[in-house]
C-alpha positions as CSV (number, residue, x, y, z in Angstrom):
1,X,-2.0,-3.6,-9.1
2,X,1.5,-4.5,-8.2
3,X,3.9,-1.5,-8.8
4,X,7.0,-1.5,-7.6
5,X,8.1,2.5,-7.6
6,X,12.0,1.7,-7.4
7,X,14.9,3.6,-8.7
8,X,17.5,1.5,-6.5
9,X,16.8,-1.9,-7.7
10,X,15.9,-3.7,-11.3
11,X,12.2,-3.4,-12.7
12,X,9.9,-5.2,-10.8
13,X,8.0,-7.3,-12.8
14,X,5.0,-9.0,-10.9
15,X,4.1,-11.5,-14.0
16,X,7.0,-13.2,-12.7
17,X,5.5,-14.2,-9.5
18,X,1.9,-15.6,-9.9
19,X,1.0,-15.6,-6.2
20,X,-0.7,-12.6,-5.4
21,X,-3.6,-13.6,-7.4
22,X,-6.2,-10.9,-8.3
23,X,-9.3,-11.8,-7.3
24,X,-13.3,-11.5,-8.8
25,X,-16.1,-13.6,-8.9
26,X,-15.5,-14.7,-12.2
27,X,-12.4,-15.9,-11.3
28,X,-14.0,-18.0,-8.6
29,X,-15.7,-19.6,-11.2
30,X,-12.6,-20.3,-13.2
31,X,-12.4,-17.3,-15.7
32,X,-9.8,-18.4,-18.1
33,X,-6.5,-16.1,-18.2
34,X,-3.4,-15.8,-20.1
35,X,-1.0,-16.0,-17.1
36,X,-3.4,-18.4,-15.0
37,X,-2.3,-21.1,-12.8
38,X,-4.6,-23.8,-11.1
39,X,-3.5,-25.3,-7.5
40,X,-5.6,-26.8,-4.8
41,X,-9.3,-25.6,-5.0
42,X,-8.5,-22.1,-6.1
43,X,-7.4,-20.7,-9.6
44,X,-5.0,-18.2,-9.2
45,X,-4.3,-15.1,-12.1
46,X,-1.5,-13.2,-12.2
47,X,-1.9,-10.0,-10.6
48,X,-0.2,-7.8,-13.0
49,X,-2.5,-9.5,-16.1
50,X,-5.5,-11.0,-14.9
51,X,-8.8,-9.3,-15.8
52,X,-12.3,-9.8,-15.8
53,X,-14.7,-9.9,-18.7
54,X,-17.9,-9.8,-17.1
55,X,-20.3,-7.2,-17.0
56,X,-19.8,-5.6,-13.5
57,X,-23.2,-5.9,-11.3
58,X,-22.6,-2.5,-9.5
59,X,-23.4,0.4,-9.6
60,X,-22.9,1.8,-12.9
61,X,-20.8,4.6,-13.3
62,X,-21.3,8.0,-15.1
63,X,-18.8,10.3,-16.1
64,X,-19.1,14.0,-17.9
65,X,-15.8,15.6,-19.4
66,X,-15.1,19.3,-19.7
67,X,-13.1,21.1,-22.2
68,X,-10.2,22.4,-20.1
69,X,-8.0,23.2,-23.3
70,X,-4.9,21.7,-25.0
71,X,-7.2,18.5,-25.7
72,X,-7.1,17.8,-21.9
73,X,-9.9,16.8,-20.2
74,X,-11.6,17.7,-16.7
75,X,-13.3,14.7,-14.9
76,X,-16.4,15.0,-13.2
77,X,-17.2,11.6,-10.8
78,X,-21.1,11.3,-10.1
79,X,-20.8,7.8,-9.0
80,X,-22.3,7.7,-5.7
81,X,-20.0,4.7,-4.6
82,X,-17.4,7.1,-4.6
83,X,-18.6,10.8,-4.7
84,X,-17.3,12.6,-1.2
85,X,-19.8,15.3,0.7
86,X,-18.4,18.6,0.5
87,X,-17.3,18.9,3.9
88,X,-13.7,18.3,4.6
89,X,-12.5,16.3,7.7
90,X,-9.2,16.4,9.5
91,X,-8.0,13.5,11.2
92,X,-4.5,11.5,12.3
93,X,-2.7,14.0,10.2
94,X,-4.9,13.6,7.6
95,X,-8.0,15.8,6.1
96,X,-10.3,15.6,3.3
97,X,-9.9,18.4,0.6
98,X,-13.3,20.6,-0.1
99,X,-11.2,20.6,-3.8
100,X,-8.7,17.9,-5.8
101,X,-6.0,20.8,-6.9
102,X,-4.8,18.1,-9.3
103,X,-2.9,19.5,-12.3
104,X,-4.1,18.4,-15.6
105,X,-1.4,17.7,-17.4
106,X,-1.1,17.6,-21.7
107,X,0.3,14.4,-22.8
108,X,3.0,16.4,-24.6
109,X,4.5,16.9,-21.2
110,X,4.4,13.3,-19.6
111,X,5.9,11.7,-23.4
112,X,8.5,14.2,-22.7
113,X,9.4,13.6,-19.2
114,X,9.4,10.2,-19.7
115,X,11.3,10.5,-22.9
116,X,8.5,8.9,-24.7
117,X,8.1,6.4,-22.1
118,X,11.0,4.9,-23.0
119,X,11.5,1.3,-22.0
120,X,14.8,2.2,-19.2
121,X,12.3,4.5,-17.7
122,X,9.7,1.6,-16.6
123,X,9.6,1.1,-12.5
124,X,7.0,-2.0,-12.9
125,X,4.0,-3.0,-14.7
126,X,0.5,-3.7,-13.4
127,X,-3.3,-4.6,-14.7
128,X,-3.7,-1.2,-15.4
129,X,-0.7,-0.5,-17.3
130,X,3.2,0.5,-16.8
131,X,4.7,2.9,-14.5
132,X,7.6,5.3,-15.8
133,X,9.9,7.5,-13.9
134,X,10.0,10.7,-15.0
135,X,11.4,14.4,-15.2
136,X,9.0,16.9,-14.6
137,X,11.0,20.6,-15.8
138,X,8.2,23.0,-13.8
139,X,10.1,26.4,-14.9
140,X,8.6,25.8,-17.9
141,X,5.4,25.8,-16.7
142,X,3.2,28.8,-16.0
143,X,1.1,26.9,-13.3
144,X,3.9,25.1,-11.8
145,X,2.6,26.1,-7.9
146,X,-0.3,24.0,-8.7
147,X,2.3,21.1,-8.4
148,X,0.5,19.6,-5.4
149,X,3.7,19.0,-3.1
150,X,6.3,17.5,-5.6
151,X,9.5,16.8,-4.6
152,X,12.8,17.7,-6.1
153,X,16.0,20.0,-6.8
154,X,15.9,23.3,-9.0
155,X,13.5,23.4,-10.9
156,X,11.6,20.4,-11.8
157,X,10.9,17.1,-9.6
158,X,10.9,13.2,-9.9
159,X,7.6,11.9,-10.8
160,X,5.6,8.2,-11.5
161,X,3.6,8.2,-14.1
162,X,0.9,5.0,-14.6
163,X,-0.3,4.9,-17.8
164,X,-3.2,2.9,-19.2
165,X,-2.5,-0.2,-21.4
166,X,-5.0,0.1,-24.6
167,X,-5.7,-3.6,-23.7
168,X,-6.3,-3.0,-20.6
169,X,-9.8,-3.8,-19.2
170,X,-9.6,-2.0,-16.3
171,X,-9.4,1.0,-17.8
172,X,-11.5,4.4,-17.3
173,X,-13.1,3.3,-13.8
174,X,-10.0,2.0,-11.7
175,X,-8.5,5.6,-13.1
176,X,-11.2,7.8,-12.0
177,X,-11.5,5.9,-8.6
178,X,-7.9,6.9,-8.5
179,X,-8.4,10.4,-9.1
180,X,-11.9,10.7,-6.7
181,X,-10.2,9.3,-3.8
182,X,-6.7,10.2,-3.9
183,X,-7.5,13.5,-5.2
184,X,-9.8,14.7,-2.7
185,X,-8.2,12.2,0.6
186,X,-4.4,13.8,2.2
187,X,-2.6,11.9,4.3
188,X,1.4,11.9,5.0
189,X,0.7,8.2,4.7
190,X,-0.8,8.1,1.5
191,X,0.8,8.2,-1.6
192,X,0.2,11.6,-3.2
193,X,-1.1,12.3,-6.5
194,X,-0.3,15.2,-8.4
195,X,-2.7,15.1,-11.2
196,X,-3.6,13.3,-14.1
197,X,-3.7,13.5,-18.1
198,X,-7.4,12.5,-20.1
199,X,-6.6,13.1,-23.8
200,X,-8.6,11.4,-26.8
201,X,-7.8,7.6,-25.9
202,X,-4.7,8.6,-23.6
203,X,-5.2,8.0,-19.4
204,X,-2.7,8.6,-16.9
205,X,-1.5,9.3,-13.8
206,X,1.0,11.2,-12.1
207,X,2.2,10.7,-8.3
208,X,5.4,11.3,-6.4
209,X,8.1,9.5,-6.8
210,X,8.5,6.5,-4.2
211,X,12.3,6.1,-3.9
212,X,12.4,2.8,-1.8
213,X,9.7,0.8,-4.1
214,X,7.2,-1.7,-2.6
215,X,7.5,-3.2,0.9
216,X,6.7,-6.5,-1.6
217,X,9.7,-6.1,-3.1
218,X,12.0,-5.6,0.1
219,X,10.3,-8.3,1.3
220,X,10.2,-11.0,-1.3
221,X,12.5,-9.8,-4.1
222,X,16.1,-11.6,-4.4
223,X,19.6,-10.3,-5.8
224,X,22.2,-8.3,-4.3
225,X,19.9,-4.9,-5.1
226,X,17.5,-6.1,-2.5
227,X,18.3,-5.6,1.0
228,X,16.3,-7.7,4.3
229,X,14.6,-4.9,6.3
230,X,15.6,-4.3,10.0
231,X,13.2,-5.4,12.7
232,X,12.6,-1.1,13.7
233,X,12.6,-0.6,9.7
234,X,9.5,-3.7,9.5
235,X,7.7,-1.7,12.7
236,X,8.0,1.4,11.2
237,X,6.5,0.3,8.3
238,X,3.6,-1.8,9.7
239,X,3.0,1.6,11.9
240,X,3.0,3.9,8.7
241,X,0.4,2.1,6.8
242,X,-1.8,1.3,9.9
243,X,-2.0,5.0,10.1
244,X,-2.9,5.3,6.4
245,X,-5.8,2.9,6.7
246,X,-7.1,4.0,10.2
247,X,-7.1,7.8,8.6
248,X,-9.2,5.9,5.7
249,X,-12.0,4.4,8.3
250,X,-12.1,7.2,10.3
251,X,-12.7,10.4,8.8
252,X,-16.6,11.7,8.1
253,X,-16.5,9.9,4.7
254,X,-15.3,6.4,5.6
255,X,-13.7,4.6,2.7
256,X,-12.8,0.8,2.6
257,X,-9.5,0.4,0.9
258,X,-9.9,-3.1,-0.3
259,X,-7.1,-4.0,-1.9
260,X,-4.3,-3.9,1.3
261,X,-1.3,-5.7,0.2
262,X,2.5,-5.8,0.4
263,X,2.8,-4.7,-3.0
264,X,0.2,-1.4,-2.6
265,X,3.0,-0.1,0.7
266,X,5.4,2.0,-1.1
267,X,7.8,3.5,0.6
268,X,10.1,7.1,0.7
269,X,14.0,7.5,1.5
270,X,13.1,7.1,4.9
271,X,11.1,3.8,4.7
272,X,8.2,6.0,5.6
273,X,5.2,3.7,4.2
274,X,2.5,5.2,2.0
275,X,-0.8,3.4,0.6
276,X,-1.0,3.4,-3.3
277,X,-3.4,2.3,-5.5
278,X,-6.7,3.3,-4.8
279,X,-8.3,1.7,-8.1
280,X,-10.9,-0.3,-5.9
281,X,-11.6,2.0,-2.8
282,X,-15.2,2.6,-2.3
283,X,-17.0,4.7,0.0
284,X,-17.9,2.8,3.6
285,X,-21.5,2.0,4.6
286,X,-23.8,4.4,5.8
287,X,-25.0,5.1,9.4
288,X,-27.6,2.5,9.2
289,X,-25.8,0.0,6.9
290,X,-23.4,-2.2,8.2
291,X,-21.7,-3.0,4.6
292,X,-21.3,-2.0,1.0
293,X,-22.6,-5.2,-1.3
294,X,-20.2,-5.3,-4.5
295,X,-18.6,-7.3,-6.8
296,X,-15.9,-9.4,-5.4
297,X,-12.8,-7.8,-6.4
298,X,-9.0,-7.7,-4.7
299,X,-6.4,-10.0,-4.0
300,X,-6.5,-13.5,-3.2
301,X,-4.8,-14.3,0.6
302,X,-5.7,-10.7,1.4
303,X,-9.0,-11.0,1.0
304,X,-11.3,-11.4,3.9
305,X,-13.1,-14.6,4.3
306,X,-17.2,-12.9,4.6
307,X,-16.2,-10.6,1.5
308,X,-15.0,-13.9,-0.6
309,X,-17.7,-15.9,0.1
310,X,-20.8,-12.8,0.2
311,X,-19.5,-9.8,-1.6
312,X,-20.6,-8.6,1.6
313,X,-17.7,-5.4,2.2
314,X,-17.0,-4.1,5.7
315,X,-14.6,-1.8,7.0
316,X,-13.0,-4.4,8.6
317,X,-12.8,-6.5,5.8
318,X,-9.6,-3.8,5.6
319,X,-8.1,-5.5,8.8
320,X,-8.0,-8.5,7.8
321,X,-5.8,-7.9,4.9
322,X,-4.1,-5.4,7.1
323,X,-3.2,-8.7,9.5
324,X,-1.9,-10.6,6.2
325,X,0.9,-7.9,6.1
326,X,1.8,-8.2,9.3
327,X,2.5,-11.8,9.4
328,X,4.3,-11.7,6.0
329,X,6.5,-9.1,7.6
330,X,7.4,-11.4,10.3
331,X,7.7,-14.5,7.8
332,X,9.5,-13.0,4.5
333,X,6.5,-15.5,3.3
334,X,4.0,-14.2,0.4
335,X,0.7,-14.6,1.4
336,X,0.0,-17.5,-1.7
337,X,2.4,-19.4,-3.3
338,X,2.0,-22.1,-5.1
339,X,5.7,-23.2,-4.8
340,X,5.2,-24.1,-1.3
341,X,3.9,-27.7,-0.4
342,X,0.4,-27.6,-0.9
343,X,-0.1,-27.8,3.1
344,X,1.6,-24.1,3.1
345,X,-0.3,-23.1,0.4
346,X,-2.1,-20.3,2.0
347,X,-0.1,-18.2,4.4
348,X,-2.3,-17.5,7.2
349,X,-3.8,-21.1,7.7
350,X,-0.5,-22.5,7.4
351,X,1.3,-20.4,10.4
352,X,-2.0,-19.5,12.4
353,X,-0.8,-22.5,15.0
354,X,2.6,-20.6,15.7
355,X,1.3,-17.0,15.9
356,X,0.0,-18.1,18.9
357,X,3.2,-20.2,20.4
358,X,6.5,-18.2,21.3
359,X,8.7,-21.0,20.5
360,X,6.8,-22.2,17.0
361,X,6.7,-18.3,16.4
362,X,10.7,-18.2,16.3
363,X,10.5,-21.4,13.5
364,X,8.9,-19.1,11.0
365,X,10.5,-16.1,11.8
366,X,12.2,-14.4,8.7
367,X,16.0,-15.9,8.6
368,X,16.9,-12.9,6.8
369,X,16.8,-11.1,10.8
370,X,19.2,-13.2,11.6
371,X,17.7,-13.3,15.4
372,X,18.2,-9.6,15.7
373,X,14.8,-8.8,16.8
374,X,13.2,-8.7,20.0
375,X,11.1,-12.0,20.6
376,X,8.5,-10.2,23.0
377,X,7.6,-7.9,20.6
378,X,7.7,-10.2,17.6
379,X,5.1,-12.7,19.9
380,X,2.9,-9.6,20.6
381,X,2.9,-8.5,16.6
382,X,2.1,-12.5,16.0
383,X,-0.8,-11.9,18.8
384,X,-2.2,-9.1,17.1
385,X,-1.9,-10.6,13.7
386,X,-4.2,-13.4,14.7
387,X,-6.9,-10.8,16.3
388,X,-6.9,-9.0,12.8
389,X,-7.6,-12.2,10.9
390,X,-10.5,-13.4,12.9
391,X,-13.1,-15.3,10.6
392,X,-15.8,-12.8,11.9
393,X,-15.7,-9.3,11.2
394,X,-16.9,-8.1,14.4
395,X,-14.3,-10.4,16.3
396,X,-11.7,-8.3,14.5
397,X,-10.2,-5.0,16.1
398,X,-10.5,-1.5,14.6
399,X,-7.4,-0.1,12.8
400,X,-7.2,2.4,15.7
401,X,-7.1,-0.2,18.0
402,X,-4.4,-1.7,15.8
403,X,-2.3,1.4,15.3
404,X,-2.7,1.5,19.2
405,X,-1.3,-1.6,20.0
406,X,2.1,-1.3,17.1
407,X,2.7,2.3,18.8
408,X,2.3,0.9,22.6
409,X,4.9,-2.5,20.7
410,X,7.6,-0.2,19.5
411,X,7.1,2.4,22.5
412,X,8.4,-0.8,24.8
413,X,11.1,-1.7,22.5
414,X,12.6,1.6,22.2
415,X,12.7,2.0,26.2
416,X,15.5,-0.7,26.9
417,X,17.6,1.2,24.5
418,X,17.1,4.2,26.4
419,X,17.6,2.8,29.7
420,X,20.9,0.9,27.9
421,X,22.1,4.4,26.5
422,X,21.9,6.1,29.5
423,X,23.7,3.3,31.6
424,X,26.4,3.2,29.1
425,X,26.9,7.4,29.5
426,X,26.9,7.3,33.5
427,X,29.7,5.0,33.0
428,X,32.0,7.1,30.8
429,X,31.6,9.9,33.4
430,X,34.3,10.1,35.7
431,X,34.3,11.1,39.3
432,X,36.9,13.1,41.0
433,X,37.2,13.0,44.6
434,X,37.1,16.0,46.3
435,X,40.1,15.0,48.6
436,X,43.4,15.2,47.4
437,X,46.4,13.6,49.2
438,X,48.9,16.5,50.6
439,X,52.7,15.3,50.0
440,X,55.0,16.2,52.3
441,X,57.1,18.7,51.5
């Protein structure tokens, strides 16, 4: 969806930027959208607007609500696409809940901790609606513990609250994916969600607070709010959400992401990367299934060549988007943009011949760095970038492997400063001899 989660820099507002193009099969046969723009072979829809109005071909998705009081609503998911086992799973940090503990919140609370969503209080907009910053006061609620891990001073907390545009048509099933996955899946490298609000007409979400925004924005936002990212700060990042989509393909329930993209890395105080957005997650295949056959949904230039063209979804249809991240973080350059000659169109086919050359690597390095990174490990990033976006899915690594190789990068480029530190110690030390001259007396 797009959401920048920023308090530090002006709204994001993706409608601006028509390049990360959502992406379905009926907008590969030229679906007709309010924000679209043709280029080239491909028709590319604005990200934060574009929709779809066909009837989905998958599994259909049924839904029961409980009373739960004050005109809230409990949820219960029976779609088997996403529906976890019971058992929970621990892994990289990482474990599956055996329940959500999501608070349901009244939307009494979230119109008044957003002042009644007031328009100062938007962070960014997306398909499925606006996000608002928000004050949540949890003295004055009974069940505050139930808070899920929110963040603040005194008594209350920051929060993001997403709430559903009426003309949205994305609507009630992105939601609940939202809640299934995110409620159940705990990961310091997925964004947390705190709990949600169903009342009459009324859907929303509530998540911590984000406080640097979207690695999108650092990366391809302008003005003096937005600051380049270090070459460590880029690592750390790429290493954060590795770790977040390895947890994802490696615990008992596997679950494709789908959707990996610049603008779904948000990122803490600390630059410490979390995934968001779990609107189009699904479960992975089973043991004697290679892939999950869906709709074709996601985000054009992310999306993975055999998913495009079959509908055919693999777990490592994840790395190949995960390898579109990694050269934009090199490059500053958005995967599609139309604004580019039409040769440069497409990101990855444009620079694939100098991810593979040291010296045509340095040409399309981000300008922004200024040279202050280490080429070695920028050429081994650029290797690994290319082994992620393989045309085959089996030619591709696993995001372990990945993770592997971006701990083993930044292990070798933290050792020279080690090595330089101490040098630069040993010669502030200084030596007396143990002989002293004896003057005559």
């Amino acid at each position: 969806m797009g959401i920048c989660w920023s308090s530090s820099s002006p709204p994001h507002n993706p409608t601006s930027t028509p390049t990360n193009s959502t992406l379905s099969a009926d907008t590969r046969a030229g679906t007709s959208s309010q924000s679209q723009r043709t280029s080239s072979s491909y028709t590319y829809t604005s990200s934060s607007t574009s929709t779809s109005t066909s009837t989905s071909t998958s599994t259909t998705t049924s839904r029961s609500y409980a009373s739960s009081g004050n005109n809230s609503s409990s949820i219960n998911n029976t779609n088997d696409s996403t529906k976890f086992s019971t058992t929970s799973s621990s892994s990289s940090g990482g474990q599956i809940l055996e329940n959500d503990n999501l608070r349901i919140f009244t939307f009494g609370e979230l119109k008044a901790a957003t002042r009644n969503f007031k328009a100062d209080t938007v962070l960014g907009e997306g398909g499925f609606g606006k996000v608002y910053k928000g004050w949540l006061d949890t003295s004055s609620h009974s069940n505050s513990s139930r808070n899920n891990g929110a963040s603040g001073s005194g008594s209350g907390s920051v929060i993001a609250v997403k709430k559903l545009n009426s003309e949205s048509l994305q609507g009630i099933e992105e939601w609940q994916s939202e809640v299934t996955f995110l409620g159940r899946l705990s990961h310091p490298n997925l964004v947390k969600l705190l709990g949600y609000c169903l009342e009459e007409t009324e859907l929303l979400l509530v998540y911590e607070f984000m406080q640097k925004g979207s690695l999108e924005n650092h990366l391809f936002g302008r003005g003096s709010a937005v600051q380049p990212l270090a070459w460590d700060i880029r690592l750390k990042i790429a290493i954060g959400a590795a770790r977040g989509l390895a947890f994802l393909h490696t615990s008992d329930e596997k679950v494709i992401y789908r959707d990996f993209k610049a603008s779904n890395i948000l990122l803490d105080a600390s630059y410490n990367a979390k995934i968001s957005d779990f609107g189009l997650a699904k479960l992975g295949p089973s043991a004697s299934q290679s892939h999950v056959t869906t709709r074709v949904m996601g985000t054009y230039g992310y999306a993975a060549p055999e998913y495009v063209a079959t509908g055919h979804l693999y777990v490592k249809s994840d790395v190949y988007g995960f390898g579109v991240v990694l050269v934009e973080l090199l490059t500053a350059q958005r995967a599609l943009d139309p604004n580019r000659p039409s040769a440069q169109l497409s990101l990855t086919d444009w620079v694939k011949p100098y991810l593979s050359d040291r010296r045509k690597l340095k040409s399309i390095m981000d300008s922004r760095l200024e040279g202050k990174y280490p080429s070695k490990a920028a050429f081994r990033i650029a290797q690994l970038a290319l082994k992620c976006l393989a045309p085959e899915h089996k030619q591709r690594p696993s995001m372990n492997e990945v993770l592997e190789s971006l701990e083993r990068i930044q292990a070798a480029n933290e050792e020279p400063k080690l090595r330089s530190n101490r040098t630069v110690a040993t010669r502030h030390v200084h030596h007396r001899s143990p002989l002293h001259p004896i003057r005559d007396k």
